[in-house]
MIMARMAR-346570 format. One record per atom (N, C-alpha, C): residue number from 1; residue in one letter; x, y, z. Coordinates in steps of 0.2 Angstrom, whole numbers. Layout:
<recs>
REC   num   residuo      px      py      pz
REC   NUM         A       X       Y       Z
...
</recs>
This chain:
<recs>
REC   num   residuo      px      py      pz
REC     1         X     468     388     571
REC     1         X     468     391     565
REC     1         X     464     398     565
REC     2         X     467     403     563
REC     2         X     463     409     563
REC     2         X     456     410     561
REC     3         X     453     413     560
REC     3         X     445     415     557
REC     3         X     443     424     559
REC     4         X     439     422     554
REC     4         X     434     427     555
REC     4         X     428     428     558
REC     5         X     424     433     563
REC     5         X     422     431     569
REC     5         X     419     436     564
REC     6         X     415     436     561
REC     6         X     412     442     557
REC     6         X     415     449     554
REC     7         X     409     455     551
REC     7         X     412     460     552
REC     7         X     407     464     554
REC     8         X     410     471     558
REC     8         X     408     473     565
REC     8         X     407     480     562
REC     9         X     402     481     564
REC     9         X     400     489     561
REC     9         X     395     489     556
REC    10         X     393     496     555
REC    10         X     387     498     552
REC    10         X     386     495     542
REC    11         X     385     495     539
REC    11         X     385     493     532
REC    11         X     377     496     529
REC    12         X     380     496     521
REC    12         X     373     500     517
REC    12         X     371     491     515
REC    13         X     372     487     516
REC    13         X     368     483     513
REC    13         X     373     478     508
REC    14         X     375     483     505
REC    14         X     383     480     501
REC    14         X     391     479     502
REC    15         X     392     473     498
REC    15         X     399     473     500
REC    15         X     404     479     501
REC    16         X     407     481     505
REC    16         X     412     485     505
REC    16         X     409     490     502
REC    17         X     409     499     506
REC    17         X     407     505     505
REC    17         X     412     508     501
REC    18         X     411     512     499
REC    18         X     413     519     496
REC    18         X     422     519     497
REC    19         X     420     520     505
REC    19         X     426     522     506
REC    19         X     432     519     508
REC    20         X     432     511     508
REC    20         X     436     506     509
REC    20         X     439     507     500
REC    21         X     431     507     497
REC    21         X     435     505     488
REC    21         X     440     511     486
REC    22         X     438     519     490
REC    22         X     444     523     487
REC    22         X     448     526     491
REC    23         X     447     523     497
REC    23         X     455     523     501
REC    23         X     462     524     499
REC    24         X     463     531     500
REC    24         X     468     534     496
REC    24         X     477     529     498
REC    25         X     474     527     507
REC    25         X     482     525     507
REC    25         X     484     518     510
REC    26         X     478     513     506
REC    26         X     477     507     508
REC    26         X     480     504     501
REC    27         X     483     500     498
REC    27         X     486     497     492
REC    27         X     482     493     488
REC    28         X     480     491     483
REC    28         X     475     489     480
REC    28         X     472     481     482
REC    29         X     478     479     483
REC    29         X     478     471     485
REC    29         X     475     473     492
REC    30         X     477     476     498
REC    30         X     473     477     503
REC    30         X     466     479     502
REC    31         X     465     484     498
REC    31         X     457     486     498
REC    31         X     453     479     493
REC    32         X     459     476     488
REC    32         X     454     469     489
REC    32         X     452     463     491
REC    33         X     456     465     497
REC    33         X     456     460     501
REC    33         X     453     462     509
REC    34         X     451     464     506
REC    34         X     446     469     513
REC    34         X     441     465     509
REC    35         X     439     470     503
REC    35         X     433     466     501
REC    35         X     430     461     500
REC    36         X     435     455     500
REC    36         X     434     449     500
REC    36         X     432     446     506
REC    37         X     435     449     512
REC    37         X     434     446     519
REC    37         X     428     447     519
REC    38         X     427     455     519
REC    38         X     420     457     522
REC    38         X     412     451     517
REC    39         X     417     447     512
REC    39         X     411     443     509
REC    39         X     410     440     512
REC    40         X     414     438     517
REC    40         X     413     430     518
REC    40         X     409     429     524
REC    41         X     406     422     524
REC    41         X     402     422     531
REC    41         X     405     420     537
REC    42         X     402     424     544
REC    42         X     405     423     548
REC    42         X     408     414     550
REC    43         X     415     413     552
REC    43         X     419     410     554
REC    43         X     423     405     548
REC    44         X     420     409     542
REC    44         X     426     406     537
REC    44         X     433     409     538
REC    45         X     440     404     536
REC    45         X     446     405     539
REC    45         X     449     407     534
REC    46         X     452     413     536
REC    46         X     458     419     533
REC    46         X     462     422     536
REC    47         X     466     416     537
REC    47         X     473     415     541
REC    47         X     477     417     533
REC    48         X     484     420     534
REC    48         X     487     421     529
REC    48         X     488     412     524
REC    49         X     488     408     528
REC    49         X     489     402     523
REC    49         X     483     399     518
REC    50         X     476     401     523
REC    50         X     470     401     521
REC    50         X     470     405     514
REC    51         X     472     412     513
REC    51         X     471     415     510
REC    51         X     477     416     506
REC    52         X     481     413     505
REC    52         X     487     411     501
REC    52         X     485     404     497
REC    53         X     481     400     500
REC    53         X     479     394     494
REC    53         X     475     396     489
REC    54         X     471     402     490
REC    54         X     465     403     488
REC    54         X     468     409     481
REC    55         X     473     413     484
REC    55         X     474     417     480
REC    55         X     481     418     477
REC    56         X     483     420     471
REC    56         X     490     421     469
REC    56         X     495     425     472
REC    57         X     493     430     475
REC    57         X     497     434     480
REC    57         X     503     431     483
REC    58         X     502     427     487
REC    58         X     507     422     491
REC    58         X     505     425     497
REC    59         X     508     422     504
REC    59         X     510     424     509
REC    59         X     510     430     513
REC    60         X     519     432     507
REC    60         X     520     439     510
REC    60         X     514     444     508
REC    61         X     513     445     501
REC    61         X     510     451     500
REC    61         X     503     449     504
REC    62         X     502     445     506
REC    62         X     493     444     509
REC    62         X     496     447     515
REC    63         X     499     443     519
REC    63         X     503     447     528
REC    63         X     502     454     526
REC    64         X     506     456     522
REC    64         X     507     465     522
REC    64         X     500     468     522
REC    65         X     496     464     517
REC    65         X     490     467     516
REC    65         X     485     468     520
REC    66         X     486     462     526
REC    66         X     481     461     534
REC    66         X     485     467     538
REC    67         X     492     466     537
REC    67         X     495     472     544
REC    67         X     492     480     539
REC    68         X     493     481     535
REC    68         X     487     488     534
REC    68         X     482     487     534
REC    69         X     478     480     535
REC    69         X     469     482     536
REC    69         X     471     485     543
REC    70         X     474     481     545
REC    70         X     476     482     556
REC    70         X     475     490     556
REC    71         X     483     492     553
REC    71         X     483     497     552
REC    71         X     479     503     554
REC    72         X     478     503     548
REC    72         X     469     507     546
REC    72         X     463     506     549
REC    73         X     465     500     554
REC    73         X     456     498     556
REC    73         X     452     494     556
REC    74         X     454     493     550
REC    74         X     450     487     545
REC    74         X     448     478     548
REC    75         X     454     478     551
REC    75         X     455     472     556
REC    75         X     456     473     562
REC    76         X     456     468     568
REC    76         X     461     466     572
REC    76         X     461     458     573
REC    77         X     468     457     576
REC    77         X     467     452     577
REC    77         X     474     449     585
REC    78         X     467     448     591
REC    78         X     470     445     595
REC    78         X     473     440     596
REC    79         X     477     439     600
REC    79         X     478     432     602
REC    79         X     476     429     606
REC    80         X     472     423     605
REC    80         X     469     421     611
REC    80         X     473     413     612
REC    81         X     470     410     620
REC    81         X     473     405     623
REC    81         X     467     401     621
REC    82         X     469     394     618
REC    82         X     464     389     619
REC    82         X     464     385     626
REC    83         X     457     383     626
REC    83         X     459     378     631
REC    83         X     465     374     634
REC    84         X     468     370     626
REC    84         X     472     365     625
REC    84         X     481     368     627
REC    85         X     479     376     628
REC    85         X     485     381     629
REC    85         X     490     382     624
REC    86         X     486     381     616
REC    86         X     487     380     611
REC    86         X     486     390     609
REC    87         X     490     394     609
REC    87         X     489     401     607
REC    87         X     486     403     599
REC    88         X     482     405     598
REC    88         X     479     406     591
REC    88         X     479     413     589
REC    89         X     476     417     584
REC    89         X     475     423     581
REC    89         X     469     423     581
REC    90         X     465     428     582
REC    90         X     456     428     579
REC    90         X     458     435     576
REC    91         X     454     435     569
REC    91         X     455     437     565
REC    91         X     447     443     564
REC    92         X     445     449     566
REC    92         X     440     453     565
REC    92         X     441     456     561
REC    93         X     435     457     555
REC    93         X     433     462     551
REC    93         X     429     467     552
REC    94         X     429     473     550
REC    94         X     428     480     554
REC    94         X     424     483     544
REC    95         X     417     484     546
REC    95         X     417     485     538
REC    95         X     418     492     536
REC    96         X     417     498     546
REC    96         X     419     504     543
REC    96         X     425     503     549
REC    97         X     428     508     548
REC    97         X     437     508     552
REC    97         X     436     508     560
REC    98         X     438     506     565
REC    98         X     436     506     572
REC    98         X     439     513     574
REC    99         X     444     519     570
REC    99         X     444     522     572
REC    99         X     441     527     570
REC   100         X     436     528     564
REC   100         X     431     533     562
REC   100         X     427     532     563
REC   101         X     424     526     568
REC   101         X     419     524     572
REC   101         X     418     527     578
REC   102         X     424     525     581
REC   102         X     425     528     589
REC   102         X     425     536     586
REC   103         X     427     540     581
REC   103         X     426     546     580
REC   103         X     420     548     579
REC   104         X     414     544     576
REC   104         X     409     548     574
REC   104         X     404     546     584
REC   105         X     406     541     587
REC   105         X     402     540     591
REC   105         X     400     546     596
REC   106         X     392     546     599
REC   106         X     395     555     604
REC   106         X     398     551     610
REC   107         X     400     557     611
REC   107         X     406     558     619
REC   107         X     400     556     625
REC   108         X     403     554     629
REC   108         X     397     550     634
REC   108         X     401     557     642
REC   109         X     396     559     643
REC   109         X     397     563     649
REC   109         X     398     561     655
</recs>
């Protein structure tokens, strides 16, 4: 089952910053569904089915809304091999974008 393995990155303290909330080209259902993630504590599950019980969206618009966190940064999500050889998704939360992160970081010589 997929999960949340936390969210990864700097934070002011509070839910979701500034610039997740006025994200000019993330969809409203995505930016509140960032927000939602990033509440949760780590290893609570937000697999699209997890998160289709929970909310009225359904399925598809939750999938569309995780492939723009992707998108944008906001997530990723590997696939890992179990043990069992059973293949899963892991599901990471990002609370600032992995690529405005790796942007601000300095350049290593």
């Amino acid at each position: 089952m997929p999960d949340a393995t936390g969210a990864a990155g700097e934070s002011s303290g509070s839910v979701g910053d500034d610039h997740l909330a006025q994200h000019a080209e993330l969809s409203l259902v995505a930016i509140g569904l960032a927000l939602h993630i990033q509440s949760l504590p780590e290893g609570t599950p937000i697999g699209i089915k997890a998160l289709a019980a929970k909310f009225p969206e359904g399925e598809i618009r939750i999938a569309a809304a995780l492939r723009e966190l992707e998108e944008h940064g906001y997530l990723s999500r590997p696939r890992e091999r179990l043990q069992s050889g059973q293949v899963t998704t892991r599901t990471i939360s990002y609370n600032k974008p992995r690529l405005a992160v790796a942007l601000a970081a300095p350049a290593v010589a």
